[in-house]
Structure formats: C-alpha cells, structure tokens
C-alpha positions as CSV (number, residue, x, y, z in Angstrom):
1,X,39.7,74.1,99.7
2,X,39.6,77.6,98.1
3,X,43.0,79.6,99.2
4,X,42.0,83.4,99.2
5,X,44.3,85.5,97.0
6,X,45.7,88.6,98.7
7,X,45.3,91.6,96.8
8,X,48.2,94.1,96.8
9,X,48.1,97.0,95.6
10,X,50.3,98.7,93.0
11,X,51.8,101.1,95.5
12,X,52.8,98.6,98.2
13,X,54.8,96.9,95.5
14,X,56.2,99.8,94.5
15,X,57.1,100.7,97.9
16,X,59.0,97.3,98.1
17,X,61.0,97.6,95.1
18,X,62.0,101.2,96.1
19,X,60.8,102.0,99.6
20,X,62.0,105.9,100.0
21,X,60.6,106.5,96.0
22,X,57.8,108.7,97.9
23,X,60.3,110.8,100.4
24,X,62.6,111.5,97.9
25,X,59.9,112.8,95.2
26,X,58.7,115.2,97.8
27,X,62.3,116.7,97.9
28,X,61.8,116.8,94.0
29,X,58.5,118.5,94.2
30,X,59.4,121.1,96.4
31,X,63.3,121.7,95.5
32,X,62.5,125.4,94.8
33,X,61.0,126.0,98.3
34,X,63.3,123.8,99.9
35,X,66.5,126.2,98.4
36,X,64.4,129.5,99.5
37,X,64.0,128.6,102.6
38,X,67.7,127.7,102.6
39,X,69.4,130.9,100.7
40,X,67.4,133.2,103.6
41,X,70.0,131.2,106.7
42,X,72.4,129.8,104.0
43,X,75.7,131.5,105.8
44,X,74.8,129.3,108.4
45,X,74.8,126.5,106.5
46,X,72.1,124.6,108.4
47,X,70.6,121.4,106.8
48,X,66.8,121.5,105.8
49,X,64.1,118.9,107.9
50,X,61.4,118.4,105.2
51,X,58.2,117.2,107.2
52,X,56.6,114.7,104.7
53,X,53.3,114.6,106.4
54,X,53.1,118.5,107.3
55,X,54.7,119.2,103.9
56,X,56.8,122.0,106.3
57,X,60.2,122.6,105.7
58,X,62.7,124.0,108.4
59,X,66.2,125.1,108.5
60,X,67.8,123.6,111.2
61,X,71.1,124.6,112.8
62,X,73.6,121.5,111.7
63,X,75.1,121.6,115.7
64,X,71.7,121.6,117.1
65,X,70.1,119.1,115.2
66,X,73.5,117.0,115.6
67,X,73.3,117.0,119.2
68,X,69.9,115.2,119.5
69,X,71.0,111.9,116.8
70,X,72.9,109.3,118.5
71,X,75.2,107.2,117.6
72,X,75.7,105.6,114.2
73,X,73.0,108.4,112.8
74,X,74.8,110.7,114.2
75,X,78.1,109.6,112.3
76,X,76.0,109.3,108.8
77,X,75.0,112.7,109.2
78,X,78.3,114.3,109.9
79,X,79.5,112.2,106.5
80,X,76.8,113.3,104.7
81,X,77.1,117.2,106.2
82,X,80.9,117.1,105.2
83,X,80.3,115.7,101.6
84,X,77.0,118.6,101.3
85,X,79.5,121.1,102.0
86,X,82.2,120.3,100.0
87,X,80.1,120.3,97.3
88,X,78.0,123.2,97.7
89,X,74.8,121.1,98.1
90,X,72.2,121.4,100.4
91,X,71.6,118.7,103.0
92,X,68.1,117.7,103.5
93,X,66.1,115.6,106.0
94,X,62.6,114.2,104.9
95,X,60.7,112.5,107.9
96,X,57.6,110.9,107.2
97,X,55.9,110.8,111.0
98,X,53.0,108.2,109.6
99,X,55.9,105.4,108.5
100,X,58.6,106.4,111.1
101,X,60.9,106.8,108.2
102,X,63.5,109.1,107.5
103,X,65.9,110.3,104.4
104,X,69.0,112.1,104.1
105,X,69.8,113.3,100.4
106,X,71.2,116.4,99.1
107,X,70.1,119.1,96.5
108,X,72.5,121.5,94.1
109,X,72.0,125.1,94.7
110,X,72.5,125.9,91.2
C-alpha cells in the first residue's frame, strides 16, 4: 500500500514555529505610519488597531476600546497599556479578520 505524503508548505511551517511572525512584521512594515497616525491624537494617548487584512490603522480611545474586551483580555490590555505608558511606547493592536487572530506589541516613538 502506497501512503500519500502530505505536502506542506514552507509558510505553514513557519507559521508553526512562530505563529504571529506575519502580524508582527506588518507592525514593522508600517512603524512610520503607525506613529503618524499616533503623534496627530498622541495627548490622548490612545492605542493604535492595525487591521492586517485592510492594512488600515486607527487610533482608538484606550477607555473605549477597553470597555468592549472582557475579562482576562481585558486585564492583559490594561498591563500592557500601563507598561506602553511608562515607557513612552505606543501600544498597538494587529487583528488579522481571515485567522481570527490578534497581537498586542508596542513600538518606541523615538
């Protein structure tokens, strides 16, 4: 009996080893928009939704977009909101729509 041998592709075993490599690239690729978009609201400091599909960014208000997470999200984002602003960085969401997947990372303004 021949056994068929499943082809996988070079990019699913990447996305195994390192599963958000892709989101957090995009941040990468568009850091210089991402931080324009951010200086124009930044006494507000809001935190930045990165639509990975859309390739849109959007400066969210931190309370607004706080009041739609639940639970345990909602306690990693407040950590990661309080160490962004202690540090002067710039909190950013990517969500991919196609993979259900979402990132939280954060960028230097300098």
């Amino acid at each position: 009996m021949i056994q068929q041998i499943e082809e996988v592709t070079m990019a699913e075993v990447k996305r195994k080893k390192r599963p958000n490599a892709d989101l957090i690239q995009a941040v990468r690729d568009q850091r210089d928009k991402i931080l324009k978009v951010y200086d124009q609201v930044a006494d507000k400091r809001p935190l930045i939704v990165l639509d990975f599909q859309r390739k849109k960014i959007h400066a969210r208000p931190y309370e607004d977009y706080k009041a739609i997470v639940r639970g345990d999200s909602r306690m990693l984002l407040n950590e990661e909101h309080v160490k962004a602003v202690a540090k002067n960085k710039v909190l950013v969401l990517v969500w991919d729509g196609a993979t259900r997947r979402l990132v939280i990372t954060k960028l230097r303004r300098s």
